[in-house]
PDB file of N, CA, C and O in Angstrom:
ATOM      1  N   UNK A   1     132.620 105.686 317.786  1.00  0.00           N
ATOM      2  CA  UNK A   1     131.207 105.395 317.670  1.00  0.00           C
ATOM      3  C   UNK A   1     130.386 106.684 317.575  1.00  0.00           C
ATOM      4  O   UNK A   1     129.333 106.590 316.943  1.00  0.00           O
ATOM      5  N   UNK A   2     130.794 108.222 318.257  1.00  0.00           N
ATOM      6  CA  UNK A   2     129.961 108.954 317.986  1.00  0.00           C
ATOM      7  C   UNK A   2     130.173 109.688 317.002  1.00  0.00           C
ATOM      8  O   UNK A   2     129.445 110.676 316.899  1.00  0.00           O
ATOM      9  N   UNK A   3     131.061 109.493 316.125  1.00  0.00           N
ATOM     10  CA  UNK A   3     131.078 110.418 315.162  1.00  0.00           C
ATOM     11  C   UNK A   3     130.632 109.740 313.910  1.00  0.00           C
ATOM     12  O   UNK A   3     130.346 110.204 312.806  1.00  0.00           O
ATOM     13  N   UNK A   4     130.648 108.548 314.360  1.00  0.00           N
ATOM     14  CA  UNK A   4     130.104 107.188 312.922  1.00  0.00           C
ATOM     15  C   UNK A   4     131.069 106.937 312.202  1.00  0.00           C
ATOM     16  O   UNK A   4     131.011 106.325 311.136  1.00  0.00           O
ATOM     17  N   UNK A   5     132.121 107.420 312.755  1.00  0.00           N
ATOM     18  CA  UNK A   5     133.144 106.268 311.629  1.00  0.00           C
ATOM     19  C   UNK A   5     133.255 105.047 311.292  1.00  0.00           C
ATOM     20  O   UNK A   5     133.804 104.640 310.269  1.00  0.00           O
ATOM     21  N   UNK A   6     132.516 104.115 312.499  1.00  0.00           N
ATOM     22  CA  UNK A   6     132.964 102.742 312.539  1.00  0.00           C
ATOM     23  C   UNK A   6     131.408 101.956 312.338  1.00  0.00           C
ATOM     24  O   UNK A   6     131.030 100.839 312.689  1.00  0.00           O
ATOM     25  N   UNK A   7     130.665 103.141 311.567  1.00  0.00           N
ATOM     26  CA  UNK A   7     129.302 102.360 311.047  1.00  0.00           C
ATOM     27  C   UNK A   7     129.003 101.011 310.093  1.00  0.00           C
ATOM     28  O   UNK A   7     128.098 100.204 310.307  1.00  0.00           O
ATOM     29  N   UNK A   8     129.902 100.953 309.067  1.00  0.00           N
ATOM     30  CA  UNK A   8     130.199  99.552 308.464  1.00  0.00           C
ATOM     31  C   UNK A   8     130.759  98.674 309.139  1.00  0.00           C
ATOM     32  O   UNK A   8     130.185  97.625 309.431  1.00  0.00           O
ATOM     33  N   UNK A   9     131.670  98.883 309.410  1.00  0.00           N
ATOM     34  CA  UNK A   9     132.052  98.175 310.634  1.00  0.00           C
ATOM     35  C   UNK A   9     131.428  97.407 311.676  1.00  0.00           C
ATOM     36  O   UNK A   9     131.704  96.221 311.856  1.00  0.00           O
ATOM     37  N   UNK A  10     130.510  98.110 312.441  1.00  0.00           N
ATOM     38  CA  UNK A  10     129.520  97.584 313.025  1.00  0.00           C
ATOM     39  C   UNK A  10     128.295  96.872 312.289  1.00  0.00           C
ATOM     40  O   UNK A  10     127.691  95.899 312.741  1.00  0.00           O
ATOM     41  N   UNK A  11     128.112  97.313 311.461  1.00  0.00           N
ATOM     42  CA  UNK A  11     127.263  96.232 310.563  1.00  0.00           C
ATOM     43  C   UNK A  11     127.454  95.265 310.198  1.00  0.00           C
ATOM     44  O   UNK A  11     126.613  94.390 309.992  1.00  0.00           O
ATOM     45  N   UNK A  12     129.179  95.172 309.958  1.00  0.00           N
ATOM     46  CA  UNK A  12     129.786  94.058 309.365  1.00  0.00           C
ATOM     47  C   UNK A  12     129.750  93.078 310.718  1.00  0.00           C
ATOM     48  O   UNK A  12     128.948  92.146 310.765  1.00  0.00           O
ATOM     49  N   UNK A  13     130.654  93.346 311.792  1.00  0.00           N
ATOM     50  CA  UNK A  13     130.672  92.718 313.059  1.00  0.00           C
ATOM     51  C   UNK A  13     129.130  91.910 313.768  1.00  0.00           C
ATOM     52  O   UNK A  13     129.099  91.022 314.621  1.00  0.00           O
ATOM     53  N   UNK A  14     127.859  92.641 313.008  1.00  0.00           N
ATOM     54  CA  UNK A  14     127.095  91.889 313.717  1.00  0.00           C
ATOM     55  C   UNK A  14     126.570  91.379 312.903  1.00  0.00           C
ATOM     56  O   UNK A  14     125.567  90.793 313.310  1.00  0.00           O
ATOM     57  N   UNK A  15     126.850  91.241 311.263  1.00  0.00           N
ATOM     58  CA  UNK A  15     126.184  90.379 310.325  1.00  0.00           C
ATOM     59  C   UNK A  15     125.931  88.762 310.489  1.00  0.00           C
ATOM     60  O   UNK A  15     125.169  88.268 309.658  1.00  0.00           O
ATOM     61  N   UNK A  16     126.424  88.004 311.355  1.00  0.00           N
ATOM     62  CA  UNK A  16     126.084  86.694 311.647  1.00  0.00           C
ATOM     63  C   UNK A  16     125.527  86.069 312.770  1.00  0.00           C
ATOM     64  O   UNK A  16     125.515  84.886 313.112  1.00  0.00           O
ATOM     65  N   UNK A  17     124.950  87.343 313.409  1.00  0.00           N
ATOM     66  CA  UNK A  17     124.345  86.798 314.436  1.00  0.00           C
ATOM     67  C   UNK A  17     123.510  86.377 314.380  1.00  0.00           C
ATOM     68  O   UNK A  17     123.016  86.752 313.316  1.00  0.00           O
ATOM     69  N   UNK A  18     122.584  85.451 315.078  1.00  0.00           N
ATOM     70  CA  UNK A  18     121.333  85.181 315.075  1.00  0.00           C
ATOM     71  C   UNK A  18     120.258  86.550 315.187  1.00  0.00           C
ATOM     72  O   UNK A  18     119.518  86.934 314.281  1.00  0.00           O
ATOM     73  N   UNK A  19     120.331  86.877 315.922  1.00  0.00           N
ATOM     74  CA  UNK A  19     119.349  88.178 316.932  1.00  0.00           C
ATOM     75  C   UNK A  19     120.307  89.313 317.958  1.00  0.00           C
ATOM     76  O   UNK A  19     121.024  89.148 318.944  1.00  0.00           O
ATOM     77  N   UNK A  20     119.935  90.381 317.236  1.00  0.00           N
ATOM     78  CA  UNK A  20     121.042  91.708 317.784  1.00  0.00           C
ATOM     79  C   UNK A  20     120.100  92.506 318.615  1.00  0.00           C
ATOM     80  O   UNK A  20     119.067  93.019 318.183  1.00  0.00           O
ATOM     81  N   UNK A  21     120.484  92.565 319.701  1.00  0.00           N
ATOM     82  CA  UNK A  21     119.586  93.616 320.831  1.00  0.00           C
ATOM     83  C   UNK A  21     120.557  94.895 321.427  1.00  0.00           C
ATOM     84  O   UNK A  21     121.411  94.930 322.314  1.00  0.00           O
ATOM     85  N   UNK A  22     119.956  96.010 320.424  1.00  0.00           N
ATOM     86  CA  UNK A  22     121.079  97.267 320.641  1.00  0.00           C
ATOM     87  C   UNK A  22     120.427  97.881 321.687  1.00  0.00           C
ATOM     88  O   UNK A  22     119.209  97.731 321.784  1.00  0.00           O
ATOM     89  N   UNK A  23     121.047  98.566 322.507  1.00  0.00           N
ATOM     90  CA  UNK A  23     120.937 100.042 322.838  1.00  0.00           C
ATOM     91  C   UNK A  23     120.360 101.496 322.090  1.00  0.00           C
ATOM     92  O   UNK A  23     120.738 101.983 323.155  1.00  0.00           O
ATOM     93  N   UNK A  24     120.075 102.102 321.674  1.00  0.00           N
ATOM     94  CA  UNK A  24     120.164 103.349 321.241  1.00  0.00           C
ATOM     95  C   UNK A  24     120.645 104.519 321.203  1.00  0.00           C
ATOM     96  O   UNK A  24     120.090 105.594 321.430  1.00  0.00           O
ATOM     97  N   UNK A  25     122.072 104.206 320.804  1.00  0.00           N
ATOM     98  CA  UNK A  25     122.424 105.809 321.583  1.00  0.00           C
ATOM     99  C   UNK A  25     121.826 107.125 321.742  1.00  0.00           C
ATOM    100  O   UNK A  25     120.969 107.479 320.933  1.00  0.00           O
ATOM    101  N   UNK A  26     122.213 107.966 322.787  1.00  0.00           N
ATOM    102  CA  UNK A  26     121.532 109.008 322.789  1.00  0.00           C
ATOM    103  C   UNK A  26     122.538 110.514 322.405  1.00  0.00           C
ATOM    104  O   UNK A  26     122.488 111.743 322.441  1.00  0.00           O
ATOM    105  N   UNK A  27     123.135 109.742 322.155  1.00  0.00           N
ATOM    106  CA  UNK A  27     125.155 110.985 322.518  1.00  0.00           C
ATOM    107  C   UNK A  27     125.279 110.453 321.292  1.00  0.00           C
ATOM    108  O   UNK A  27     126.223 109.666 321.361  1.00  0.00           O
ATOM    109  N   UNK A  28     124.648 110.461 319.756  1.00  0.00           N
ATOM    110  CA  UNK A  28     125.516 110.280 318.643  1.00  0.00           C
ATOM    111  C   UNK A  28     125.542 110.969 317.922  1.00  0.00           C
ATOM    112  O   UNK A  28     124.987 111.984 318.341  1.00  0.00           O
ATOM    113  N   UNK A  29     126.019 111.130 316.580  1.00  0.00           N
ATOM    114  CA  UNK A  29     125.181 112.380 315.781  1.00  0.00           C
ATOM    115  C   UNK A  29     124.773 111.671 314.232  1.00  0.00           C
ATOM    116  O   UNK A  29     124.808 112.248 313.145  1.00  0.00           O
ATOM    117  N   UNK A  30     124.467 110.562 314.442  1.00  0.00           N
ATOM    118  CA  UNK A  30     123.968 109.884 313.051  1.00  0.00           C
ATOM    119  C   UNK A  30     123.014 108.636 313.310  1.00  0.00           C
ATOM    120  O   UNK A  30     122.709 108.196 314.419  1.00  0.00           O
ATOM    121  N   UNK A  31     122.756 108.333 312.535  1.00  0.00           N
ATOM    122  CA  UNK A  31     121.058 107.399 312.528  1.00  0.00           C
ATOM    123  C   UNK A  31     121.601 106.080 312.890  1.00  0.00           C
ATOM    124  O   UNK A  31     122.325 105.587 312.025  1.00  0.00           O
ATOM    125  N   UNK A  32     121.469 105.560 313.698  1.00  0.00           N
ATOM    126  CA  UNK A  32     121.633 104.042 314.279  1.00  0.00           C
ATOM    127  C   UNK A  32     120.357 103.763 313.280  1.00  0.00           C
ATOM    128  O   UNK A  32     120.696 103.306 312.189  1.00  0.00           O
ATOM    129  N   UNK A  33     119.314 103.911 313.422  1.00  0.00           N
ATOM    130  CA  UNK A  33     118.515 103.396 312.537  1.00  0.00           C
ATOM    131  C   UNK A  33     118.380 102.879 311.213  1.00  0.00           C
ATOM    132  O   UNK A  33     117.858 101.791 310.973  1.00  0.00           O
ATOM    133  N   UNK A  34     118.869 103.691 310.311  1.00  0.00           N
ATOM    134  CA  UNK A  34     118.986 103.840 309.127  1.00  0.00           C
ATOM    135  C   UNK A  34     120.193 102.572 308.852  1.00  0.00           C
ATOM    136  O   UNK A  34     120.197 102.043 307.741  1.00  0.00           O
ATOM    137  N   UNK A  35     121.082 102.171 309.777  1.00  0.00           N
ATOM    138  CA  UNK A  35     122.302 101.179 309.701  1.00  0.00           C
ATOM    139  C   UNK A  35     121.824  99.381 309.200  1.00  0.00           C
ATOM    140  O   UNK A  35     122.499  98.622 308.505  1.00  0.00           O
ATOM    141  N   UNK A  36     120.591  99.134 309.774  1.00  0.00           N
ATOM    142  CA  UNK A  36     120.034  98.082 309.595  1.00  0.00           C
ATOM    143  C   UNK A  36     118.831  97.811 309.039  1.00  0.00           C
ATOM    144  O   UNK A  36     117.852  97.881 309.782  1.00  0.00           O
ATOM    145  N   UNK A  37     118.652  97.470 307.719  1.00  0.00           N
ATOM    146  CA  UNK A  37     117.350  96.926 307.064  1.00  0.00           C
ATOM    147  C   UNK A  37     116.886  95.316 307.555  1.00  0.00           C
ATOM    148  O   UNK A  37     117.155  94.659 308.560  1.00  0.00           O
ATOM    149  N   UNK A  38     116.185  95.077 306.519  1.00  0.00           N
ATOM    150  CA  UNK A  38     115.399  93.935 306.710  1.00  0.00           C
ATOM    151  C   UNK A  38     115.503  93.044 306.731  1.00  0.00           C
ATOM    152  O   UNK A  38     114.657  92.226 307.095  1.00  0.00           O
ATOM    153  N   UNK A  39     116.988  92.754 306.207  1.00  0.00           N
ATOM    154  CA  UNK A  39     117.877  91.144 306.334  1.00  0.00           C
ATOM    155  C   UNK A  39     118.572  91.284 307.172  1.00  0.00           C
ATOM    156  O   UNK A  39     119.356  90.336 307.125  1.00  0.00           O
ATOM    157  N   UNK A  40     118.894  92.144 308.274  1.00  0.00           N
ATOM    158  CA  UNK A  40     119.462  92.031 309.440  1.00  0.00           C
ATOM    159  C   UNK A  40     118.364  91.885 310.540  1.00  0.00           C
ATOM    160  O   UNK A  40     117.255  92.419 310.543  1.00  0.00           O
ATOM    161  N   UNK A  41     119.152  90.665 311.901  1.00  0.00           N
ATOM    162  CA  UNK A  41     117.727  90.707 312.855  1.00  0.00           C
ATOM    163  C   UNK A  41     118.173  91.810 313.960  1.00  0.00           C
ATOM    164  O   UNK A  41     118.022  91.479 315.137  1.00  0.00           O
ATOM    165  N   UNK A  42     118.617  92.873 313.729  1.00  0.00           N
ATOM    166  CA  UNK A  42     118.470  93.626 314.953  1.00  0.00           C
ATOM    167  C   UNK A  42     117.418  94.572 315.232  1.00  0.00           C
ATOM    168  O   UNK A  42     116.660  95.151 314.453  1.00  0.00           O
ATOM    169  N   UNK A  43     117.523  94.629 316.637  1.00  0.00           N
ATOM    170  CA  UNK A  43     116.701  95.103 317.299  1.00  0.00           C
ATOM    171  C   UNK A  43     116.967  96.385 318.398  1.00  0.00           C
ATOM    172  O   UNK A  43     117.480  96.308 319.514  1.00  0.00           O
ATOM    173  N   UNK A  44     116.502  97.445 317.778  1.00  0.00           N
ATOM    174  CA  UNK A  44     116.806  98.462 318.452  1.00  0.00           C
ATOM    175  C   UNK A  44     115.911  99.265 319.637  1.00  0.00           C
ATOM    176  O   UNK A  44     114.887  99.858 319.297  1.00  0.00           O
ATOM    177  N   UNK A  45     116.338  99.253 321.011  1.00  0.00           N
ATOM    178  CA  UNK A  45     115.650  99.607 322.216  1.00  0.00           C
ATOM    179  C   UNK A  45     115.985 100.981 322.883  1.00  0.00           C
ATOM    180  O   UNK A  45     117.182 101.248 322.984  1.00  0.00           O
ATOM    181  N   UNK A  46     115.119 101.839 323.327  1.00  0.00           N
ATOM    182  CA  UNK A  46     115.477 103.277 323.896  1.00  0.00           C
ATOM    183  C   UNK A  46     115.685 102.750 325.330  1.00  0.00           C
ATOM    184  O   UNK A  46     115.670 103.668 326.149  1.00  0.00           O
ATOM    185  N   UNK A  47     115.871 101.544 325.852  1.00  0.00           N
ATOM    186  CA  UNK A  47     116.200 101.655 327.124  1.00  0.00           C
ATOM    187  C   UNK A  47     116.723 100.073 327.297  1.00  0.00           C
ATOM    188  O   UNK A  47     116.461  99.185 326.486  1.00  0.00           O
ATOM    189  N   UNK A  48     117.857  99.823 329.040  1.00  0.00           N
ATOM    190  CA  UNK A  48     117.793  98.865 329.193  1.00  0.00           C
ATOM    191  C   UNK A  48     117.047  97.584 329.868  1.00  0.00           C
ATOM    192  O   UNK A  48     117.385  96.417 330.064  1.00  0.00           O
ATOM    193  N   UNK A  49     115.970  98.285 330.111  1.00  0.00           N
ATOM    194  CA  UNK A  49     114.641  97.735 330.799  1.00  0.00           C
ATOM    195  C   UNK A  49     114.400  96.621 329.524  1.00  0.00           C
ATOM    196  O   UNK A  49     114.605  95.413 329.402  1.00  0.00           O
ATOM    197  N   UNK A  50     113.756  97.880 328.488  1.00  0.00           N
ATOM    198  CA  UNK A  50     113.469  96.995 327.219  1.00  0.00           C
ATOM    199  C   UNK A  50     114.306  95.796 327.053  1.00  0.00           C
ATOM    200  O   UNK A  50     113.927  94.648 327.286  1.00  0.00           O
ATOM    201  N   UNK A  51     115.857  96.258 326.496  1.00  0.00           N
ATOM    202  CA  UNK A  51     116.263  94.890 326.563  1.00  0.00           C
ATOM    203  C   UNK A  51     116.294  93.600 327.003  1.00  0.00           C
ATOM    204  O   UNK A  51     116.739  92.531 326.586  1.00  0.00           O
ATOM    205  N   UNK A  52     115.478  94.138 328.317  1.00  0.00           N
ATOM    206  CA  UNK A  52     115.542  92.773 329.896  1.00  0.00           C
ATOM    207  C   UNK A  52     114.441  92.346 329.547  1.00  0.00           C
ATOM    208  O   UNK A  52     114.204  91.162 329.786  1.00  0.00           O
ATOM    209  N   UNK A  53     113.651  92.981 329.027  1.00  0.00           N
ATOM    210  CA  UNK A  53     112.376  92.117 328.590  1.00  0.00           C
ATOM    211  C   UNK A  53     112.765  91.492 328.060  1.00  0.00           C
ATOM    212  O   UNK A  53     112.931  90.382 328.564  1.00  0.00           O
ATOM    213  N   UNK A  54     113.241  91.737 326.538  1.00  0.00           N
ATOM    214  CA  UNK A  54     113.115  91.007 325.218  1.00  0.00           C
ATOM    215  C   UNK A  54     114.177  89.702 325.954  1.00  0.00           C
ATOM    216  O   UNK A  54     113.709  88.565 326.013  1.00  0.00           O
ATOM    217  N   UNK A  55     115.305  89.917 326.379  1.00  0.00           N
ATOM    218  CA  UNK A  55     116.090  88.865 326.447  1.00  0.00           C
ATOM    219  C   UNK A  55     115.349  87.472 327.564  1.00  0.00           C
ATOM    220  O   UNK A  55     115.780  86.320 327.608  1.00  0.00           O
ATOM    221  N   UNK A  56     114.206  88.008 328.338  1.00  0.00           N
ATOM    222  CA  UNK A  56     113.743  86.830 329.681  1.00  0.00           C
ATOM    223  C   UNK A  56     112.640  86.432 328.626  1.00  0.00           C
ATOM    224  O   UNK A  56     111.682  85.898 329.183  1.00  0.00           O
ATOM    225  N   UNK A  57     112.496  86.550 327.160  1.00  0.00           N
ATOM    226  CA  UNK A  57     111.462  85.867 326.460  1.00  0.00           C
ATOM    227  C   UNK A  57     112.165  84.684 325.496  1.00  0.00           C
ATOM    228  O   UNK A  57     111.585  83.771 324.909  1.00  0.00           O
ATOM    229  N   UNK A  58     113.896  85.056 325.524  1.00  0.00           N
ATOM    230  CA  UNK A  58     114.653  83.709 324.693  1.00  0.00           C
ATOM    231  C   UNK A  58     114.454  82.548 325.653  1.00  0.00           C
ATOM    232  O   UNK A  58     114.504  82.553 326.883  1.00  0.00           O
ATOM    233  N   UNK A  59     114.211  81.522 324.782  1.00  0.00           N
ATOM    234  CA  UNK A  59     113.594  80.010 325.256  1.00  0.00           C
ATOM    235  C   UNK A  59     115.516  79.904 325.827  1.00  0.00           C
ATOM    236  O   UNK A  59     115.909  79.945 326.993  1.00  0.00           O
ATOM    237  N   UNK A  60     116.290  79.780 324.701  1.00  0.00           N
ATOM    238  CA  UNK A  60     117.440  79.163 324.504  1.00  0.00           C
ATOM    239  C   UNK A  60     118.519  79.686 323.499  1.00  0.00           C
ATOM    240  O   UNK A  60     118.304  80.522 322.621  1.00  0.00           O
ATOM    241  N   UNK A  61     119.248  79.310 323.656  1.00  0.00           N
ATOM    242  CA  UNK A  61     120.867  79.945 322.988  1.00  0.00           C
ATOM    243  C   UNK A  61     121.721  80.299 324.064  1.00  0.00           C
ATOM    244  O   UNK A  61     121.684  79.999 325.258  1.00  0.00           O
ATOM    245  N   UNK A  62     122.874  81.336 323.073  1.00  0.00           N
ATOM    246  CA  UNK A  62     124.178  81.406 324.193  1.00  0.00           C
ATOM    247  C   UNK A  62     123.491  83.286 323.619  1.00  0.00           C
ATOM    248  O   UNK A  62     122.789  83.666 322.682  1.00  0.00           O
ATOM    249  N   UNK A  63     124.278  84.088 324.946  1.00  0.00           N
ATOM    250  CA  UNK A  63     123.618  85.135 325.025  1.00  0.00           C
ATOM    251  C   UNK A  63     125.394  86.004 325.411  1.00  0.00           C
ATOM    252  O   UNK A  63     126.087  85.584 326.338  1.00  0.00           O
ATOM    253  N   UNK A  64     125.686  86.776 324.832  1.00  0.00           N
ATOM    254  CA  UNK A  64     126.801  87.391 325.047  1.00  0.00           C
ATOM    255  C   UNK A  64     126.606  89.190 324.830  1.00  0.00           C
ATOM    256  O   UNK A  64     126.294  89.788 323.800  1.00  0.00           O
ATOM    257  N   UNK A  65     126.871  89.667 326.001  1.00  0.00           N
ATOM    258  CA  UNK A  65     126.655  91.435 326.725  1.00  0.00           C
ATOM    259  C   UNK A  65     128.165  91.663 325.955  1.00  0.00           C
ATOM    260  O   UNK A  65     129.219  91.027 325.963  1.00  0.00           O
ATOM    261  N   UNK A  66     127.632  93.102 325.186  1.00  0.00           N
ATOM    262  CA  UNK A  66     128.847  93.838 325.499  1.00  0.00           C
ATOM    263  C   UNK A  66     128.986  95.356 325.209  1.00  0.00           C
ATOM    264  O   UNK A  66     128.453  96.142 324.426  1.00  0.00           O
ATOM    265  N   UNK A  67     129.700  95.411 325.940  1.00  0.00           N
ATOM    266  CA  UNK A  67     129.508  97.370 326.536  1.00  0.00           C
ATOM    267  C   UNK A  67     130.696  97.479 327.061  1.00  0.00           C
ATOM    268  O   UNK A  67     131.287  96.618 327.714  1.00  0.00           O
ATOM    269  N   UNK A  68     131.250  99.094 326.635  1.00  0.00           N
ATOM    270  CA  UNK A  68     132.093 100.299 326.475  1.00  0.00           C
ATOM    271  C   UNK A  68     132.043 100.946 327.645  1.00  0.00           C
ATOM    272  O   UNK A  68     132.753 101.939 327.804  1.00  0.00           O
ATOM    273  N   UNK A  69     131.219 100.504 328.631  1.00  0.00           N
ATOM    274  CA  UNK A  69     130.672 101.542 329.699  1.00  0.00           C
ATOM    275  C   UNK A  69     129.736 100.806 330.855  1.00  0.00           C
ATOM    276  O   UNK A  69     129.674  99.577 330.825  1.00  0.00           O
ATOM    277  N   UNK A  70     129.055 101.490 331.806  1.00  0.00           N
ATOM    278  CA  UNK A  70     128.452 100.975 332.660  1.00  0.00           C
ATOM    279  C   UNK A  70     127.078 100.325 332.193  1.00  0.00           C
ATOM    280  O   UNK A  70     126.493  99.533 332.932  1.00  0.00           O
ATOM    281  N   UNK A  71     126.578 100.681 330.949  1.00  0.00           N
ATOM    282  CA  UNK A  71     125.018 100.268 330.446  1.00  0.00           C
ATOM    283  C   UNK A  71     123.882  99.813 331.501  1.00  0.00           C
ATOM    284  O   UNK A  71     123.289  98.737 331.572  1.00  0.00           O
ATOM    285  N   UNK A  72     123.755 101.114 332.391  1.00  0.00           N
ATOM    286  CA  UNK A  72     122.574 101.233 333.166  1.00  0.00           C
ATOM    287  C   UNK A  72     122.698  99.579 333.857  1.00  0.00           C
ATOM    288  O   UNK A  72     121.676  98.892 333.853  1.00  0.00           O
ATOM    289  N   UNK A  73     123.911  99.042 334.399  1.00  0.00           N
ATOM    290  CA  UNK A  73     124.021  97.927 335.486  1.00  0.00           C
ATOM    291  C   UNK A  73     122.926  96.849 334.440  1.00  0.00           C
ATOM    292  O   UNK A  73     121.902  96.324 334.875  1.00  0.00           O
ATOM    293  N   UNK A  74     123.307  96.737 333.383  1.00  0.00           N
ATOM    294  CA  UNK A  74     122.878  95.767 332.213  1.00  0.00           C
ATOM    295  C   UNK A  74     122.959  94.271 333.320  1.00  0.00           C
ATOM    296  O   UNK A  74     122.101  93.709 334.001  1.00  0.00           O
ATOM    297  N   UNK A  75     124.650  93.966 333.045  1.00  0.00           N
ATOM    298  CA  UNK A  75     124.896  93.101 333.868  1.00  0.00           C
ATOM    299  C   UNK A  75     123.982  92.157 334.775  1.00  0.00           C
ATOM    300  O   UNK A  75     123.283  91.150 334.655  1.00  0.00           O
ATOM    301  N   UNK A  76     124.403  93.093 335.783  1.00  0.00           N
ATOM    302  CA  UNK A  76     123.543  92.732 337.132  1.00  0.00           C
ATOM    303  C   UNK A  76     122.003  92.107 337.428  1.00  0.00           C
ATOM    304  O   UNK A  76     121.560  91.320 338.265  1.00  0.00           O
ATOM    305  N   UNK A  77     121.115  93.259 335.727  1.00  0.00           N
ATOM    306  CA  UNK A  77     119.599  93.082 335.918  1.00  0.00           C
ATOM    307  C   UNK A  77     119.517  91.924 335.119  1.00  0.00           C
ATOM    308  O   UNK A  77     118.417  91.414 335.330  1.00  0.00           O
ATOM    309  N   UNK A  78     120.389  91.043 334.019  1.00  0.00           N
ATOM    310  CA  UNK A  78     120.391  89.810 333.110  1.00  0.00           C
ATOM    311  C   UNK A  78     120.387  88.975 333.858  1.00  0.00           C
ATOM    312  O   UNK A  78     119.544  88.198 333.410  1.00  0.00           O
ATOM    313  N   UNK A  79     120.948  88.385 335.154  1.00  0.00           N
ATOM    314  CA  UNK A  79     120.795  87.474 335.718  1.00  0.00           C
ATOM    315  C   UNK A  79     119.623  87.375 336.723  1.00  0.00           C
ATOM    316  O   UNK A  79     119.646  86.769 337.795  1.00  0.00           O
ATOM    317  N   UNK A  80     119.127  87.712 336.468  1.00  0.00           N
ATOM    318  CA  UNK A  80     117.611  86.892 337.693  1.00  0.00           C
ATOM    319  C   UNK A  80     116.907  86.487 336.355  1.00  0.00           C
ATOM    320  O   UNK A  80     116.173  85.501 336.411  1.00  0.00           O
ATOM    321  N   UNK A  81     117.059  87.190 335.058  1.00  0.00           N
ATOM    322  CA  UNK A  81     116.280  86.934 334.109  1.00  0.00           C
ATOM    323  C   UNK A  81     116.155  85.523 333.521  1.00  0.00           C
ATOM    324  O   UNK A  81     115.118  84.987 333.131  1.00  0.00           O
ATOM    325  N   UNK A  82     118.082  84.736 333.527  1.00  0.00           N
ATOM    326  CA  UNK A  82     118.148  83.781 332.612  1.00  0.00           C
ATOM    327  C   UNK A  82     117.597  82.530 333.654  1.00  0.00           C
ATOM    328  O   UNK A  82     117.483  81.380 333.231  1.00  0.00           O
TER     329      UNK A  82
END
């Protein structure tokens, strides 16, 4: 992931989602940004606060976390939310 090899890849993997709520890396050396235009719904956040917002504003759906690492106790802060 930090060297961007697996940038299509990841585009490809999240092409059917409904609504994508990234992270931002800060440790990369290429544009997360630039990865997703305007027919993709993701959504890119400099923190995991942000994310906790955006996610305690879904009415409904199925909601699936996933992380490589500790992601600032992501986990833990999603549940008082749902």
């Amino acid at each position: 992931m930090k060297s961007g090899a697996h940038q299509q890849t990841l585009v490809d993997a999240l092409e059917d989602a409904d609504q994508v709520l990234l992270l931002r890396p800060q440790n990369i050396d290429w544009n997360i940004d630039a990865l997703f235009d305007s027919t993709h719904s993701v959504t890119l956040f400099d923190s995991v606060d942000g994310i906790i917002n955006q996610i305690s504003q879904i009415d409904q759906g199925h909601l699936v976390v996933m992380s490589n690492g500790g992601f600032d106790d992501i986990f833990n802060k999603i549940i008082p939310t749902l």
